[in-house]
ROROBA-548412 format. One record per residue: x, y, z of N, C-alpha, C in turn; residue in three letters. Coordinates in nm, 3 decimals, decimal comma, padded with zeros to 5 digits. Each point is the difference from the previous one (the first is absolute). Layout:
<rs>
<r <X; Y; Z>; <X; Y; Z>; <X; Y; Z>; "ALA">,
...
</rs>
This chain:
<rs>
<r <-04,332; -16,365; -12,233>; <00,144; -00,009; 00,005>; <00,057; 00,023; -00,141>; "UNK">,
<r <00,091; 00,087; -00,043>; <00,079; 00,046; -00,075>; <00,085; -00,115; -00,039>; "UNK">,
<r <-00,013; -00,075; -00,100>; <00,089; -00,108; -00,037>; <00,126; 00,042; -00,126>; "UNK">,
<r <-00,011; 00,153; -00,049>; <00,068; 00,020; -00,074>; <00,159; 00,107; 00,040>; "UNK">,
<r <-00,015; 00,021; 00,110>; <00,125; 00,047; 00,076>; <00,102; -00,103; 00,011>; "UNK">,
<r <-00,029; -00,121; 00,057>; <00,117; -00,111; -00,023>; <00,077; -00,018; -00,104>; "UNK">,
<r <-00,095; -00,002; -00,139>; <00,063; -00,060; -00,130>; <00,085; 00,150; -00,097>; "UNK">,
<r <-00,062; 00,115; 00,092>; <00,068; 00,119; -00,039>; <00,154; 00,029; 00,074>; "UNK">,
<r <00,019; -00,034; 00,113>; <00,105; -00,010; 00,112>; <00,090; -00,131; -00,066>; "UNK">,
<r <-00,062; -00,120; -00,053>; <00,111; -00,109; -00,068>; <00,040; 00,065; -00,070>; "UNK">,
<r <-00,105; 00,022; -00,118>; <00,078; 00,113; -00,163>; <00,114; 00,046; 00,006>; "UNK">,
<r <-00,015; 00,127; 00,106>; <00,064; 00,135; 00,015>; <00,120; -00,109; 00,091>; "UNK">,
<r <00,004; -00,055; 00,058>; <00,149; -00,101; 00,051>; <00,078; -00,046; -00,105>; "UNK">,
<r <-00,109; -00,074; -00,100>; <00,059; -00,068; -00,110>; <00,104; 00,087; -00,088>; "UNK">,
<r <-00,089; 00,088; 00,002>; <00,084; 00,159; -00,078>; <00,093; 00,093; 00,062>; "UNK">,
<r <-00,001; -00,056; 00,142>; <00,137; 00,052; 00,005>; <00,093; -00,072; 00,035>; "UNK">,
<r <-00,017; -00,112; 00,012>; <00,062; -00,127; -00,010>; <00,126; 00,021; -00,138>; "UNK">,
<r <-00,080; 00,015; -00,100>; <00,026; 00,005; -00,170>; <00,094; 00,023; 00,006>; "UNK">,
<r <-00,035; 00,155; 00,062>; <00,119; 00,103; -00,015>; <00,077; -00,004; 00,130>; "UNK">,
<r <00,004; -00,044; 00,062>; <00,102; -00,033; 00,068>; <00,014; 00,120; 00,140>; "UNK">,
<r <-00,112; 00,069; 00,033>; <-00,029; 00,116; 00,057>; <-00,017; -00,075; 00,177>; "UNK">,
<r <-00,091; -00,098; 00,008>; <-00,017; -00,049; 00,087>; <00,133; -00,115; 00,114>; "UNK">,
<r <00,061; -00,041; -00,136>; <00,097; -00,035; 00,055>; <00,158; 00,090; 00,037>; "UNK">,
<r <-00,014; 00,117; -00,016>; <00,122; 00,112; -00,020>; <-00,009; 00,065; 00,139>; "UNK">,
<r <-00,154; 00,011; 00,016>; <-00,012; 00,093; 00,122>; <-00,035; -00,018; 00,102>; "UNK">,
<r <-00,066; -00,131; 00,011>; <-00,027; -00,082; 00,090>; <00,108; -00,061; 00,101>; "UNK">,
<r <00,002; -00,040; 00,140>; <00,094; -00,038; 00,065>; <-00,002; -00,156; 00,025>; "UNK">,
<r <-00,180; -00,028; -00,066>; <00,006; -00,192; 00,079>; <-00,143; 00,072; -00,115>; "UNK">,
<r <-00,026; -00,152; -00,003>; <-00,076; -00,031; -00,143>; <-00,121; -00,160; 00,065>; "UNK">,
<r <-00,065; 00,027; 00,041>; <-00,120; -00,103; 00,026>; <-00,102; -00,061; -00,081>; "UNK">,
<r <00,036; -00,126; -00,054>; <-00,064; -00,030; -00,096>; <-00,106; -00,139; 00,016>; "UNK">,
<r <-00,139; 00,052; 00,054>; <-00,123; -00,067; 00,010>; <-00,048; -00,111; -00,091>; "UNK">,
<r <-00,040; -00,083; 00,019>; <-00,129; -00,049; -00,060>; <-00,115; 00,033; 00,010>; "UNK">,
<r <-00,063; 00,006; -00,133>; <-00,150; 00,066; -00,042>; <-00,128; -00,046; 00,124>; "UNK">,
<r <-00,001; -00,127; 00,008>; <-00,106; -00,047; 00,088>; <00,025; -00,126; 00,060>; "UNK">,
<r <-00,005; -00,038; 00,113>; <00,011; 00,095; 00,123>; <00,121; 00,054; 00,022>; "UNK">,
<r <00,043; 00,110; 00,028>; <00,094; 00,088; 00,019>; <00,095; -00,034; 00,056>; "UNK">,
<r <00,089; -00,078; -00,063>; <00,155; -00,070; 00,092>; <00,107; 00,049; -00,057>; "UNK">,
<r <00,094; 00,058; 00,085>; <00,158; 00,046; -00,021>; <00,070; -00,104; -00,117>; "UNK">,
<r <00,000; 00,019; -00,103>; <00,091; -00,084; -00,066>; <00,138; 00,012; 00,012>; "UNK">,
<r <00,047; 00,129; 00,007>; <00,129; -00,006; -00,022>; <00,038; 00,169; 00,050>; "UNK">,
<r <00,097; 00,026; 00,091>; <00,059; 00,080; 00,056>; <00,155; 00,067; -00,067>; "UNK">,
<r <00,012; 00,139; -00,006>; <00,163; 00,028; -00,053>; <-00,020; 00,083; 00,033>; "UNK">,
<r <00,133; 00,037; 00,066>; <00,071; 00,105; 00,016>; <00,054; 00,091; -00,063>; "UNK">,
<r <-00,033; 00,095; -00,062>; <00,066; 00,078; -00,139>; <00,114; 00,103; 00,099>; "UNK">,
<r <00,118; 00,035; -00,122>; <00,046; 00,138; 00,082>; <00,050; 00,061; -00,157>; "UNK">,
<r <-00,060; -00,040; -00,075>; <00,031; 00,133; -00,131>; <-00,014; 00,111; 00,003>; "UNK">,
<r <-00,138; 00,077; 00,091>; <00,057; 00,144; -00,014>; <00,077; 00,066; 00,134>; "UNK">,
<r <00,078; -00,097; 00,052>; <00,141; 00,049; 00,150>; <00,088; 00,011; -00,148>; "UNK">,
<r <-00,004; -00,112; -00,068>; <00,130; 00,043; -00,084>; <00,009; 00,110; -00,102>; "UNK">,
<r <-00,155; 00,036; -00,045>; <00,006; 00,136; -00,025>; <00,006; 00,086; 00,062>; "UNK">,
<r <00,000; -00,016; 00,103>; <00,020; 00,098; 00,122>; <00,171; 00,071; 00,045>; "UNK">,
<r <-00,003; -00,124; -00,044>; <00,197; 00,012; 00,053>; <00,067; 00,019; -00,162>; "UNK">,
<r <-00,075; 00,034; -00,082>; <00,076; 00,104; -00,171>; <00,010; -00,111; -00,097>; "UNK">,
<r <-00,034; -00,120; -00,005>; <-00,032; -00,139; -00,104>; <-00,088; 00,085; -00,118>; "UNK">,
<r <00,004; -00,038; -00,118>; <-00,069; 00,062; -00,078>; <-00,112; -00,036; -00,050>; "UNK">,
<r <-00,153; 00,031; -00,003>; <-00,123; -00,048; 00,025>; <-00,013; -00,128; -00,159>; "UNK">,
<r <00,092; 00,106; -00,102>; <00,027; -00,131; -00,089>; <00,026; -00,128; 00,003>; "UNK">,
<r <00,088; 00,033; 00,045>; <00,090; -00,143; 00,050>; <-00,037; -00,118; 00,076>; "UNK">,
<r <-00,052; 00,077; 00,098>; <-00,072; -00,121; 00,088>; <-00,141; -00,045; -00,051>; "UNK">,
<r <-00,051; 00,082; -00,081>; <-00,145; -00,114; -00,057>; <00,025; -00,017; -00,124>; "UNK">,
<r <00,137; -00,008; -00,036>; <00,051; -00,091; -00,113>; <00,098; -00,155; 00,025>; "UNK">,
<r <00,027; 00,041; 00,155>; <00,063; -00,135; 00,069>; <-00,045; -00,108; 00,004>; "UNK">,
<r <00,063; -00,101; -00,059>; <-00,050; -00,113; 00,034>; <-00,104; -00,053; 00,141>; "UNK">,
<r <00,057; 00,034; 00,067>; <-00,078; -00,004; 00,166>; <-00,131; 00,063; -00,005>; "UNK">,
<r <00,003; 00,104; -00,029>; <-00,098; 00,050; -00,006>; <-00,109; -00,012; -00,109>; "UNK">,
<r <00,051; -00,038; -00,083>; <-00,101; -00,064; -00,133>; <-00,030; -00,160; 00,024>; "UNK">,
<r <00,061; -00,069; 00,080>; <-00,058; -00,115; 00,090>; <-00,107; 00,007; 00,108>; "UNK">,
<r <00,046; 00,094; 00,094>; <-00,073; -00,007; 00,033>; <-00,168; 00,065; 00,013>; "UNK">,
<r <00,036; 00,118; -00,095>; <-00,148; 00,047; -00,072>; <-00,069; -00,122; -00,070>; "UNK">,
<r <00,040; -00,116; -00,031>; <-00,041; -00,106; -00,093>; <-00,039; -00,115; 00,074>; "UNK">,
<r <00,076; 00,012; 00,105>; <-00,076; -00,097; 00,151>; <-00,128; 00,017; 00,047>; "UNK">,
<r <-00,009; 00,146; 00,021>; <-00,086; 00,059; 00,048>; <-00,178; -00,020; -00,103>; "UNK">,
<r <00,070; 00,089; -00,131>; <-00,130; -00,054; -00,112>; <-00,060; -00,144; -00,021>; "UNK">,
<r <00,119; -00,077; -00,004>; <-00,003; -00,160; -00,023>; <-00,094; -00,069; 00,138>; "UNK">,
<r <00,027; 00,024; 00,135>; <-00,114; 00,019; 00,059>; <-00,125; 00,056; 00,024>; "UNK">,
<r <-00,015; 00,114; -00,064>; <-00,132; 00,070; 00,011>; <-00,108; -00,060; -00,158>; "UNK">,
<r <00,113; -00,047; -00,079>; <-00,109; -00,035; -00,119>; <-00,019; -00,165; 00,034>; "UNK">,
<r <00,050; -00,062; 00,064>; <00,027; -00,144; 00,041>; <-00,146; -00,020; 00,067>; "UNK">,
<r <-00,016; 00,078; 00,101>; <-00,148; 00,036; 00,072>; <-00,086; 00,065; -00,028>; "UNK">,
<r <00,029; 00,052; -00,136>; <-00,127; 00,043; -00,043>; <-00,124; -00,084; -00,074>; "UNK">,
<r <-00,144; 00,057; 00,035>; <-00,076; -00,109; -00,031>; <-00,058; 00,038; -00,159>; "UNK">,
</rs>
């Protein structure tokens, strides 16, 4: 069993976490615990409808809202990390 695909799949989350990629384009955001695998926390994103509808990609991942909740999101994934 391949134990190094998991910790490559957190990374590459973490990193786009950072940058704010995962939360922009994403529509709902599921955020696990490491072991055993439980739903921590559920959201609903709609940042890129509002780029959708002419919002400027600046703007909104300079928004407060959105820089919260990219920080919710990290603040749980490093919270559970072991």
């Amino acid at each position: 069993m391949n134990r190094a695909a998991p910790a490559r799949a957190e990374f590459s989350a973490r990193r786009h976490l950072r940058q704010g990629q995962a939360v922009y384009l994403g529509t709902e955001v599921v955020v696990m615990s490491a072991r055993p695998g439980r739903i921590l926390e559920r959201l609903s994103l709609g940042y890129s409808r509002a780029s959708a509808e002419g919002d400027d990609i600046r703007s909104i991942k300079a928004s407060p809202d959105f820089v919260a909740t990219r920080e919710r999101i990290l603040g749980l994934i490093w919270a559970t990390a072991g």
